[in-house]
C-alpha positions in Angstrom: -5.6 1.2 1.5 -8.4 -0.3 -0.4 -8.2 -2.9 -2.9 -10.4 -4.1 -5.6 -10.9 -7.6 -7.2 -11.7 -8.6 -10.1 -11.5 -12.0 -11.7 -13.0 -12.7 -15.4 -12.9 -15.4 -18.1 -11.5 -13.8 -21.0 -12.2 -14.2 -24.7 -8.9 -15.5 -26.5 -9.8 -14.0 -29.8 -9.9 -10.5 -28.5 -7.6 -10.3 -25.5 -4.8 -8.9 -27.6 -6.9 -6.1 -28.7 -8.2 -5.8 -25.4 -4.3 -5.3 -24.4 -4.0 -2.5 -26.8 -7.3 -0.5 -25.8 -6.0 -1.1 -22.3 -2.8 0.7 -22.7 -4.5 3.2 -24.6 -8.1 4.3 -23.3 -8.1 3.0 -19.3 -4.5 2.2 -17.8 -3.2 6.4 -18.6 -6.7 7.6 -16.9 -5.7 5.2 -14.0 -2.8 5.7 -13.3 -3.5 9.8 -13.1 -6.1 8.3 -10.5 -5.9 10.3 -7.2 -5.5 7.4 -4.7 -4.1 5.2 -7.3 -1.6 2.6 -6.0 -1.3 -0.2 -8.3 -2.8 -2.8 -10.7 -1.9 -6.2 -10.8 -2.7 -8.6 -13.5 -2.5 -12.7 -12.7 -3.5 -15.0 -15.5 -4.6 -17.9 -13.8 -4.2 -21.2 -15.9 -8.0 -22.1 -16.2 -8.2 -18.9 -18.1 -9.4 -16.7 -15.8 -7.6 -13.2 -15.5 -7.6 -11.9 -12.0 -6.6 -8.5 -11.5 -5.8 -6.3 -8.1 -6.4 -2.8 -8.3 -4.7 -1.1 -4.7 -6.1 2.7 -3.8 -5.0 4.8 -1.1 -8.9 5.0 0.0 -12.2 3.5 -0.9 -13.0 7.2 -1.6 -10.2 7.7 -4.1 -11.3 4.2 -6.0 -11.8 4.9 -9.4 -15.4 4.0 -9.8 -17.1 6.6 -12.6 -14.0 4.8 -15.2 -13.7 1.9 -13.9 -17.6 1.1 -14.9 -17.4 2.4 -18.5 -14.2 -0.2 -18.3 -16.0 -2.9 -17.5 -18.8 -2.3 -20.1 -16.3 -2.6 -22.4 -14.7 -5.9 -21.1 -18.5 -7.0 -21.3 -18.5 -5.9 -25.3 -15.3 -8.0 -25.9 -16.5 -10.9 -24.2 -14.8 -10.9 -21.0 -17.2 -12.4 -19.3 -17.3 -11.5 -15.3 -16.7 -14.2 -12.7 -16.5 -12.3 -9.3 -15.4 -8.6 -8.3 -14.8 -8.1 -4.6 -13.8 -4.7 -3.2 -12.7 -3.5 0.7 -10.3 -2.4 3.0 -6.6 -3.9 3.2 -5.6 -5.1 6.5 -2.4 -6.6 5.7 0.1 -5.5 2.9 3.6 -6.7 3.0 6.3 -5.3 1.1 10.4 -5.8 1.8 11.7 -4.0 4.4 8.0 -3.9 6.0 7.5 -6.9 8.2 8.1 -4.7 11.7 5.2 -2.3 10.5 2.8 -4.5 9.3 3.3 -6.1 12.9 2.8 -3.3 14.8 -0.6 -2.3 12.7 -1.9 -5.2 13.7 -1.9 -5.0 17.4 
């Protein structure tokens, strides 16, 4: 799997219309993704919105959309903090502990 990371101070007088564009213009296109896993949003209590995009490969990461995304996080004042991409080495989910053990040796 591959993850990307992005974290990003957002603009409180447009992050409800961000919202709406979201749902409407970026997350259908996503989720029809080849690859695509699953997006994560955590609002962080300094304001900062950190969000965790999972892909089955750094091949099938959405990367012609995702840009024209960010542009327009950059128009509604979201301004960009960090973005961190790579391969996922550990990923836990109920029921998985045995696996994830015997990936790692």
């Amino acid at each position: 799997m591959h993850a990307v990371v992005t974290r990003r101070t957002t603009n409180a007088a447009r992050q409800q219309e961000t919202m709406e564009r979201a749902r409407s213009e970026f997350f259908p296109k996503l989720q029809q993704a080849p690859g695509f896993k699953s997006l994560t949003f955590i609002q962080g209590e300094d304001g900062i919105v950190t969000v965790a995009v999972l892909f089955e490969s750094k091949a099938q990461a959405f990367q012609g959309e995702a840009a024209g995304w960010a542009r327009t996080l950059d128009e509604l004042g979201h301004r960009l903090e960090s973005q961190n991409a790579g391969e996922v080495v550990q990923h836990i989910t109920p029921g998985a502990y045995l696996l994830s053990l015997a990936v790692l040796r």
